[in-house]
C-alpha positions as CSV (number, residue, x, y, z in Angstrom):
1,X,-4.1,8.2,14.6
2,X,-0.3,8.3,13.8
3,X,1.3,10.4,11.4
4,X,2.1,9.0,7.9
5,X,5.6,10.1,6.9
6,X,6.2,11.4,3.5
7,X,6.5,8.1,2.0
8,X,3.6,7.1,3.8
9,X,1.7,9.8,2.2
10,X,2.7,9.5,-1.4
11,X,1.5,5.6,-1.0
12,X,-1.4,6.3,0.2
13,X,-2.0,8.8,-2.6
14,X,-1.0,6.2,-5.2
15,X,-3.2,3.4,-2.7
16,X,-6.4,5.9,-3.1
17,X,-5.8,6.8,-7.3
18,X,-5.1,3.9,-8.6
19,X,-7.7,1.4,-6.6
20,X,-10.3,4.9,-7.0
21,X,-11.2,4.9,-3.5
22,X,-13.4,7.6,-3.8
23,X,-15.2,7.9,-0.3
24,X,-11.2,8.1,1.2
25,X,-8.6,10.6,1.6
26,X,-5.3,9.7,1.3
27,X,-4.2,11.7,5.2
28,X,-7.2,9.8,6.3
29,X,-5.5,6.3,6.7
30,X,-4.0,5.2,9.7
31,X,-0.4,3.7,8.8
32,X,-0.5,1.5,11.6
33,X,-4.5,-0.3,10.4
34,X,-5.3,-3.2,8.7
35,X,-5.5,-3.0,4.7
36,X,-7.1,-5.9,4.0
37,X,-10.2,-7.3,6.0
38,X,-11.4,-5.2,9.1
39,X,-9.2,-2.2,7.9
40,X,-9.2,-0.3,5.0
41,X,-11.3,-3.6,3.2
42,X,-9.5,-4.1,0.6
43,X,-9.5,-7.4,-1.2
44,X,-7.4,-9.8,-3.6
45,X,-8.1,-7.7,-6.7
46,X,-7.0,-4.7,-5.4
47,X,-4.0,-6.2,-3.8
48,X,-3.1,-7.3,-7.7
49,X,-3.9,-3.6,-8.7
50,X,-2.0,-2.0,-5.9
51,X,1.1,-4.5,-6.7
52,X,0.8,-3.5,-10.3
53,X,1.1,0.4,-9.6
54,X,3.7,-0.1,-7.4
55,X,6.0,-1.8,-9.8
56,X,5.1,0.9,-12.5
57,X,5.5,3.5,-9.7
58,X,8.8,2.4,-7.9
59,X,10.6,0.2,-10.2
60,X,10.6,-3.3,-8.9
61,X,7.8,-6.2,-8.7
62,X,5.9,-7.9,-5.8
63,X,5.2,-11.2,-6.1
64,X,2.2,-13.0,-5.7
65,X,3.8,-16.3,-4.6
66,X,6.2,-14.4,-1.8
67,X,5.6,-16.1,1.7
68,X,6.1,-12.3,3.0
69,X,2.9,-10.7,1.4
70,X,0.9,-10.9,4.7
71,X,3.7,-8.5,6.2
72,X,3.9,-6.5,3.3
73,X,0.6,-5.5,3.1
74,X,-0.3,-6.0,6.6
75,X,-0.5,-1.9,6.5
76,X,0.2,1.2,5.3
77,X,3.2,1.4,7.1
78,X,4.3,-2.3,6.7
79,X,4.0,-1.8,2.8
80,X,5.8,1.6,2.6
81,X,8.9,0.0,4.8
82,X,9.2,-2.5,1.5
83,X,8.9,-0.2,-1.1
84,X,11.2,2.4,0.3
85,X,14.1,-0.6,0.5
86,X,13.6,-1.8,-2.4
87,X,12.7,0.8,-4.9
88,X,14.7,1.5,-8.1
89,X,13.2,5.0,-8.8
């Protein structure tokens, strides 16, 4: 598995607190796998939750009508190049 970096990390932190993930450990997902589906199985809700505490997290919203969303969240990785270009805090 690759290595998260530290931004990695810290979302995968906020991933695992705020959708209470409680059979998963942060370190323990791969930046590179699937979040939705086959991956880490998350669904619709929790991509609303995980928007949500991003945007009271980082400063800045994600959109559930943006035609980008299945790159954004294709991953852990995918999702923290986003936030860390456009993050306000």
């Amino acid at each position: 598995m690759p290595n998260q970096t530290p931004a990695e990390r810290e979302l995968a932190e906020l991933l695992v607190e705020n959708l209470n993930l409680e059979d998963v450990e942060p370190a323990q997902i791969d930046p590179e796998a699937a979040l939705f589906n086959t991956g880490l199985g998350l669904d619709s809700i929790d991509a609303l939750e995980l928007a949500l505490a991003i945007s009271k997290r980082y400063g800045f919203q994600l959109r559930s009508d943006n035609e980008e969303n299945l790159r954004i969240f294709a991953s852990l990785r995918a999702l923290s190049a986003h936030v860390e270009q456009h993050r306000t805090t």
